[in-house]
TIRO-633637 format. One record per residue (C-alpha): z, x, y. Coordinates in steps of 0.02 Angstrom, whole numbers, plus 50000, padded with zeros to 5 digits. Layout:
<recs>
ZXY
...
</recs>
This chain:
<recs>
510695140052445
509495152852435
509325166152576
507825161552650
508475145052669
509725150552785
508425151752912
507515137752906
507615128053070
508285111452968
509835121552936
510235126353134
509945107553186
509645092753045
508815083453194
507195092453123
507435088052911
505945077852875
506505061052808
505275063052685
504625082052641
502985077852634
501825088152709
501165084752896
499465078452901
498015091352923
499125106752859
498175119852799
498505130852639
499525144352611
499025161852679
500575171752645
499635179852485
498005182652572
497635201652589
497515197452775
499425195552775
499765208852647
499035219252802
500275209252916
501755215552797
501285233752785
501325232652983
503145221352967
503805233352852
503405249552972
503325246453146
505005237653174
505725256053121
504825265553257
505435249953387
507255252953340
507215273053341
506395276153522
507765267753600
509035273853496
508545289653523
508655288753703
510355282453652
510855299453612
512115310553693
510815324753680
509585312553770
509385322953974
509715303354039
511435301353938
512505306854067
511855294554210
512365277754098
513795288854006
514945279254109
514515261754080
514825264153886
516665259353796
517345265953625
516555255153492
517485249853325
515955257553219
516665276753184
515925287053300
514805276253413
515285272953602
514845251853635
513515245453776
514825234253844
514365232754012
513305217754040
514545205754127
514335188254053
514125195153863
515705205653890
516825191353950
516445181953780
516645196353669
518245203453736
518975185653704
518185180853529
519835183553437
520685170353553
519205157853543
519125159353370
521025156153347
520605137853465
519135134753355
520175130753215
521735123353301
521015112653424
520115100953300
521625101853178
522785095953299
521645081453362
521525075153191
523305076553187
523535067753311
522255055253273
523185052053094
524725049153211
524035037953328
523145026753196
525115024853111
524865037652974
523025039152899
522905019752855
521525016652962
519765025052936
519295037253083
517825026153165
519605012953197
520675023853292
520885018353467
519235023753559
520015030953691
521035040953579
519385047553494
518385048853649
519925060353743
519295074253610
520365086353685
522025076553696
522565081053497
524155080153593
525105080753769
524245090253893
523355100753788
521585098453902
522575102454036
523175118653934
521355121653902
520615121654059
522235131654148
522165145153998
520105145854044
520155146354221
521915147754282
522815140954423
521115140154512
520725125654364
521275113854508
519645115954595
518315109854475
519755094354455
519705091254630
517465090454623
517635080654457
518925066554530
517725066254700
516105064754623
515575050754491
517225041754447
517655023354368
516385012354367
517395002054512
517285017254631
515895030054579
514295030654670
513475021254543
514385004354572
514755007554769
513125007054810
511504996354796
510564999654638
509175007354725
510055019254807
511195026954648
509845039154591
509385049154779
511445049054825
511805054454628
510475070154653
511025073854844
512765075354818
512755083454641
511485094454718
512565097754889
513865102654764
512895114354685
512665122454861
514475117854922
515085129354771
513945145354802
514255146054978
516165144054962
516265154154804
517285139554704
518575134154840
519855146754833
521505139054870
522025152355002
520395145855092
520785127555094
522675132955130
522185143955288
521145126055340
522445113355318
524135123955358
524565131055550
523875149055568
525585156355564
526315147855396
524575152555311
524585171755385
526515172255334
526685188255234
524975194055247
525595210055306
526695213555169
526465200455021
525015191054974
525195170655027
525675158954912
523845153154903
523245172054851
524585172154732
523925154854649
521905161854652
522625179854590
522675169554404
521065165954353
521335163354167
519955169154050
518625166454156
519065167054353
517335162254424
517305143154366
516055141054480
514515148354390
515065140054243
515315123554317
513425120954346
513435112954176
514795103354210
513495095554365
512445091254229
513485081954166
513845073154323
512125067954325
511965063554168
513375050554186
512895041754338
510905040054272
511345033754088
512435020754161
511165015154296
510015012954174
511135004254057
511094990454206
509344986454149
509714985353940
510174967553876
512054966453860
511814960753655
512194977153552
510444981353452
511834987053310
512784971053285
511264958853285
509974970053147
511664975453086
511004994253081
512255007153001
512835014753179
512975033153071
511275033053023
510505031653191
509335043053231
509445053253407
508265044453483
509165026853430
510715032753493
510275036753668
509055023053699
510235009053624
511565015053743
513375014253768
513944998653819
514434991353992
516414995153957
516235013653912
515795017454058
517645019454121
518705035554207
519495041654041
517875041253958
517075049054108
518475062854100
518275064553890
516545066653925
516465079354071
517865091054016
517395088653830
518395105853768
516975112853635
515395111153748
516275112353921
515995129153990
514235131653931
513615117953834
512375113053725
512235098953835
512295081153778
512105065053861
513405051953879
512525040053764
512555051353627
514255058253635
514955039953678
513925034653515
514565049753377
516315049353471
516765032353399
515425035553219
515375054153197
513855058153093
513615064052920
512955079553001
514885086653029
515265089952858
515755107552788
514275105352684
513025107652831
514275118052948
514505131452810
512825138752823
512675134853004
514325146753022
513565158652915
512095160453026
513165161853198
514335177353087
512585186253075
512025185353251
513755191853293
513615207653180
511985209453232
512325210453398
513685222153389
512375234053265
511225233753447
512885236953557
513405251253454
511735260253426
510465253853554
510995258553732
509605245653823
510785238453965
511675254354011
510175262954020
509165249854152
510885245954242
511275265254296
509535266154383
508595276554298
507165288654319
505815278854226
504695297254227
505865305254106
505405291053977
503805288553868
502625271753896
503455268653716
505225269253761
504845260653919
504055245553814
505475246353694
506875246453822
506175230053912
505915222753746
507835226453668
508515220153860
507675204953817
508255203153646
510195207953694
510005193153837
509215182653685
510765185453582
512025183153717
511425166453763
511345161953574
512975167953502
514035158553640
512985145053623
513125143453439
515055146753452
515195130353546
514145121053461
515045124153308
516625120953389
516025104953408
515345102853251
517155105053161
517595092453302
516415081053242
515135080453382
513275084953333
512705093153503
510835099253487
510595115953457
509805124353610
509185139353526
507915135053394
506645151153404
506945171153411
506375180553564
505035186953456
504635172553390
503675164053542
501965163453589
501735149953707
502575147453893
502555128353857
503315130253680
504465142953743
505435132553883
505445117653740
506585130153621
507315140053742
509195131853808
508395117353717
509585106753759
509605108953941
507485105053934
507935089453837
508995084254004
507515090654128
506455079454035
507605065754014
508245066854212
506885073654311
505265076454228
504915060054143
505545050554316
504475059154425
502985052654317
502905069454193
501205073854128
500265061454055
498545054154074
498755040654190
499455056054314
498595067354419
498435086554386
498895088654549
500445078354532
500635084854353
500845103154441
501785098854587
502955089454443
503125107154335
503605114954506
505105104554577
505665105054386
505575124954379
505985126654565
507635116254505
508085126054357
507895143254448
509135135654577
510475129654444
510615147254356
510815154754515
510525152454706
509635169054731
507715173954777
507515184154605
507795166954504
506405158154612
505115171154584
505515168854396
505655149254396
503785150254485
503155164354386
503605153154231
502405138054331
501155150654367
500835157954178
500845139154126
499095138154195
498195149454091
498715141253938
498345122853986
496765129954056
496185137353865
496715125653786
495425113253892
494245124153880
494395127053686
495065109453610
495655112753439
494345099453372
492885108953412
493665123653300
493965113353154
492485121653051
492965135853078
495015137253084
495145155553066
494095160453213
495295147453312
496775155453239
496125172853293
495355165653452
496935158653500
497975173853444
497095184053589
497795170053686
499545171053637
499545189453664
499235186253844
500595173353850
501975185253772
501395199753888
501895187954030
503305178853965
504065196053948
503665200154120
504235184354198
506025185254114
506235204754142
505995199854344
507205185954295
508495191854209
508615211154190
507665223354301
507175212554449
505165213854560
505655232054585
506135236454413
504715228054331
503475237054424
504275254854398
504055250654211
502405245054221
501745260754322
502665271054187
501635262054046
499845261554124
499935276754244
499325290554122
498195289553972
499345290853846
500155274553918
498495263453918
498125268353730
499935263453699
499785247753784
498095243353687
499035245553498
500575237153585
499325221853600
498775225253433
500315222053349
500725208853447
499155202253371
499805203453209
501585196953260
500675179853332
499855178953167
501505177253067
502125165453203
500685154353170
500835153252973
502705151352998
502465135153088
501235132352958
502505133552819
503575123552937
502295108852938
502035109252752
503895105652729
503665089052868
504605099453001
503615095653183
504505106953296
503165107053450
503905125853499
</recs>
């Protein structure tokens, strides 16, 4: 494999190969060798330096700031270079990689283990082992999900079991079958929805909570004086990650997920599509897989449980329906061979040592957590800190999420991959929710958007909006119940506008004389949409309302700022241009990605 191979999108997911390789229809030549881009690489090959060194040297013990976000740094493994460790979430994964990577090889060794033991010694082929047996992924023996979950969460594991076995159970006692038909989907959303709520406001049902509610005040005030109470004691273990909580938001997902795939399975014809074209159940595509369905007996509690606490994707995805996983649980695809996980593991090790290159030399989080005087920085290294915070939050969402999904892949489940696109590689707001946590917009759609009526023609603009609202309104609400997550969730609806509106008001049809005044035309566009998509996440996810605008005034309050801001645009100008040929190249190969 050559290198550039590596990162094509077909080796991330194989959901994007083209069957074929022909090229897409309407694909224009080849521009890499055009002067125009040799100008493009002469920028590629110079800028990115200047990027990297303002921030690292404001990284700099001789920088006057240094001694204000001192504190927040660790000693780093690289010889003489202190480590940014103090974003919360990323920290909590990388302090434990050595242990996780220990479970990534044992846990789907001893489930084929056990599977070979189960099926009487490796003289059935996998797709006969018992279903259940396949479908319990994480039972590779006795009690080992239970070990899982107690070693992730601790003795507070007993919480999210207690929501799991009250919500969406057997299909003789879950909301789906205990009520009418057309009442599943509203009681499905308000209690999965109440739950959400239920664990904010309780901050995950601590057990010396619910023990000072059920026991008389004075046995669950015994001791307080002098020794925690037994229920302290119990919540005082919190295993690898103590807030289960936050993390069990995608477990609601999957809640959801359950309760709507079999509803709708209600209205499928109970004949198997598979058995009477006698299709090869392996070489179903996606799509196939989840429309086809699982059938009316999967839907049981230990298949409900397999799915829900599904080791590899259960603390933070990527997120796949039941459908699917029912489907590659009992046929796991071609797809899970060393052959394609190789490279795919290849790609996550780089991420990883690029990350720690950024921790070790580029102090970005530090620097905007220890509040800092935005005057003592230039409209450069105010740009370039916003624009590294958002790349570090790129790369902890993607290196956890690729570390799962390649769990799963030696486990011999094909989740999609929900990070298709780098940060700097978006231009659009609507192609930039499709590839961002990709699999969680492939749920929206599937669970929210297409059932309130989406987008298409037959549907109002007005409903069309109102649609892209209670989606984003939704989504803000999942990460987090908190005012700074609505503002972004409606920032994202707001900045949608602009690009629908060019894109009606400058149809690509009427360019197709003339494609490279569109291309330029549209690049203008895109510059727009990056300047806010970088605004809307910084409010989101790093610096907050406040934050953002002390950066802003820093960039545009002198001169010197709004002649920095005009080349920033500039060579974002020349960055959209590479986008667009790279999606170019993309089509030539018959790869559609639509982000």
């Amino acid at each position: 494999m050559r290198l550039l191979d590596l990162y094509k999108v077909e080796t991330l997911d194989s959901r994007f190969a083209s069957k074929t390789g022909e090229s897409l229809p309407n694909t224009p030549q080849s521009r890499w060798k055009t002067p125009e881009y040799y100008f493009y690489y002469a920028c590629f090959l110079t800028i990115p330096f200047f990027m990297f060194k303002s921030v690292y040297d404001i990284s700099q013990p001789e920088h006057p700031g240094y001694s204000k976000f001192e504190g927040l740094l660790e000693d780093g493994w690289i010889p003489g270079r202190k480590v940014d460790n103090s974003d919360g979430q990323y920290s909590g994964f990388r302090d434990n990689v050595p242990y996780m990577a220990v479970v990534l090889i044992l846990h789907p060794l001893l489930r084929r283990l056990y599977e070979r033991w189960t099926s009487g010694g490796g003289g059935q082929q996998p797709e006969k082992v018992c279903a259940i047996d396949r479908l319990l992924g994480t039972q590779t023996y006795p009690r080992t999900r239970q070990m899982v979950r107690q070693r992730t969460h601790g003795y507070s594991d007993e919480s999210p079991t207690i929501s799991l076995l009250r919500s969406s159970s057997s299909p003789r006692c879950m909301i789906a079958t205990a009520l009418p038909k057309q009442y599943v989907a509203v009681a499905t959303w308000t209690f999965n929805i109440g739950l959400l709520f239920a664990n904010e406001l309780s901050g995950g049902f601590r057990i010396a909570n619910m023990a000072a509610l059920i026991l008389p005040p004075q046995t669950s005030a015994a001791g307080s004086g002098s020794s925690p109470g037994v229920g302290e004691w119990i919540d005082s273990y919190g295993g690898l990650v103590p807030r289960w909580e936050v993390l069990f938001n995608i477990t609601v997902l999957r809640l959801i997920a359950f309760n709507l795939d079999y509803l709708w399975s209600l209205d499928r014809r109970a004949s198997s599509p598979i058995e009477k074209k006698n299709l090869d159940p392996t070489a179903l595509s996606e799509r196939d897989r989840v429309s086809i369905g699982a059938h009316p007996t999967d839907y049981t509690f230990p298949n409900y449980l397999a799915y829900i606490l599904y080791s590899p994707l259960y603390l933070t995805g990527p997120i796949i329906n039941f459908n699917d996983y029912i489907a590659q649980s009992r046929h796991p695809l071609p797809t899970t061979t060393p052959t394609t996980i190789l490279p795919y593991a290849l790609r996550f090790l780089i991420c990883l040592l690029a990350m720690e290159l950024v921790l070790h030399y580029l102090y970005a989080v530090a620097i905007s957590k220890a509040s800092p005087d935005w005057k003592t920085y230039t409209p450069f290294q105010l740009s370039m800190l916003g624009y590294f915070n958002l790349h570090i939050i790129w790369l902890k969402l993607l290196i956890p999420w690729r570390f799962f999904r390649l769990w799963s892949l030696i486990d011999g489940i094909d989740p999609p991959e929900n990070m298709v696109r780098c940060m700097s590689d978006n231009y659009s707001v609507l192609a930039f929710w499709r590839g961002w946590h990709r699999s969680f917009n492939r749920w929206i759609v599937r669970y929210i958007f297409v059932p309130l009526g989406g987008s298409q023609s037959d549907v109002s603009k007005f409903r069309a909006a109102v649609n892209y609202a209670a989606v984003f309104t939704f989504v803000a609400l999942w990460h987090d119940i908190n005012l700074r997550l609505l503002i972004w969730g409606w920032l994202i609806v707001i900045f949608v506008l602009p690009e629908v509106l060019a894109r009606m008001a400058f149809p690509a049809k009427k360019w197709r004389d003339r494609p490279n005044q569109y291309r330029w035309l549209a690049g203008i566009g895109a510059v727009c949409n990056v300047l806010m998509l970088m605004a809307a996440n910084l409010v989101g996810f790093v610096v907050g309302w406040d934050g953002l605008k002390g950066l802003v005034d820093g960039i545009v309050s002198s001169l010197g700022g709004r002649v920095f801001l005009f080349a920033a645009c500039a060579t974002l100008f020349v960055g959209v241009q590479v986008m667009f040929e790279w999606r170019e190249s993309e089509r030539r190969r018959g790869v559609d990605m639509k982000c």
